[in-house]
C-alpha positions as a Python dict, from the first residue, in 0.01 Angstrom:
ca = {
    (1, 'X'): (0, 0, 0),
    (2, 'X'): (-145, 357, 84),
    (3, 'X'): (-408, 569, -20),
    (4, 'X'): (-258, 904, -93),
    (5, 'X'): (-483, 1110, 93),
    (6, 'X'): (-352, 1445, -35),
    (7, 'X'): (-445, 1357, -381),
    (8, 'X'): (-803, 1196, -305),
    (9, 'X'): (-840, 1588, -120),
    (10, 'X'): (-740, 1765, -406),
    (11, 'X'): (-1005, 1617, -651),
    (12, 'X'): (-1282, 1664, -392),
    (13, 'X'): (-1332, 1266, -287),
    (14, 'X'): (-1382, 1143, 64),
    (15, 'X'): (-1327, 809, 198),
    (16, 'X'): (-1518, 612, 440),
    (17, 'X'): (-1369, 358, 702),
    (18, 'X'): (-1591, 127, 511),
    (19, 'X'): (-1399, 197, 170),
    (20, 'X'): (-1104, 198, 350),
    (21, 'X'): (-1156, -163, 476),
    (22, 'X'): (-1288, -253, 123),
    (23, 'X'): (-970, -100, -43),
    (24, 'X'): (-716, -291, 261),
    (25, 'X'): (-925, -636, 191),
    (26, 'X'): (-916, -612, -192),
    (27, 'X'): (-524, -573, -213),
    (28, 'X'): (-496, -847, -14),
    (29, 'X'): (-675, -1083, -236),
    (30, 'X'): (-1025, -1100, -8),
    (31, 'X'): (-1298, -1040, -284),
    (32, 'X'): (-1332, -875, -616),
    (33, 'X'): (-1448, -563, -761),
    (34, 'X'): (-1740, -749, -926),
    (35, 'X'): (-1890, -820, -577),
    (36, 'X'): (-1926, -477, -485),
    (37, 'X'): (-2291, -267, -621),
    (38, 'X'): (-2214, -59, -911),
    (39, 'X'): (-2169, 267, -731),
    (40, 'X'): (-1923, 125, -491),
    (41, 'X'): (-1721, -60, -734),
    (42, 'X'): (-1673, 256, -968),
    (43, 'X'): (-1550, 485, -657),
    (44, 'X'): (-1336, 185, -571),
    (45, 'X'): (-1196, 108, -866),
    (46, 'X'): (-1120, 510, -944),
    (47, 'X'): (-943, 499, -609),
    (48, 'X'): (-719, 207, -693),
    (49, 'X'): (-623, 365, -1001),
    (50, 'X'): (-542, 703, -936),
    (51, 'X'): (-489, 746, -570),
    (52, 'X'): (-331, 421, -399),
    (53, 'X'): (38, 385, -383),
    (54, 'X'): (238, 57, -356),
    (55, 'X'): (473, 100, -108),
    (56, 'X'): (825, -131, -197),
    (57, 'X'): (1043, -261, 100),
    (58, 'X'): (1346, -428, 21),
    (59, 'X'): (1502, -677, 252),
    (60, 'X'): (1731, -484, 392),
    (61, 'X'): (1493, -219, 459),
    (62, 'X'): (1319, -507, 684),
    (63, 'X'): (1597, -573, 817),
    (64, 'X'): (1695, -228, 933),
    (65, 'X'): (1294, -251, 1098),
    (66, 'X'): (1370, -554, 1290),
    (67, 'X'): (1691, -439, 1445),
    (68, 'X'): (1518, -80, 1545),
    (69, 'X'): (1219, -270, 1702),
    (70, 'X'): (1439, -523, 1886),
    (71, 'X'): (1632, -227, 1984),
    (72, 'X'): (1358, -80, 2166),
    (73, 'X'): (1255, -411, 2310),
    (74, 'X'): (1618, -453, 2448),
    (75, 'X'): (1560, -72, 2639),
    (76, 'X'): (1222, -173, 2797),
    (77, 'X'): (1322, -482, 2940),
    (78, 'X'): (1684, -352, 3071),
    (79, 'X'): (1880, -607, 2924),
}
């Protein structure tokens, strides 16, 4: 996931680090909207709807990753 930053800017919202750590911990299952004060759970839940994208990565799209990163590995050590 990733909060589309460009579109949060263009309707005049900002985010704090601690939203930003509420947002991260919420899509990974830590908590629930109902825990948060009123306030806070309305800007979150506005920002889940309208301005996070799920970001899809197929295997072989993981795969590609791996073999870059080992890649690089494989130049710092000189072997």
């Amino acid at each position: 996931y990733r909060i589309n930053t460009e579109r949060v800017a263009e309707v005049g919202m900002k985010i704090t680090e601690t939203e930003r750590f509420i947002i991260n911990a919420l899509l990974q299952g830590y908590g629930a909207l109902n825990d948060l004060g009123r306030k806070t759970r309305v800007k979150i839940e506005t920002l889940l709807k309208g301005h996070v994208d799920r970001i899809l990565v197929t295997p072989e799209m993981y795969d590609k990753v791996l073999e870059k990163l080992s890649g690089y590995l494989k130049d710092d050590t000189g072997s």
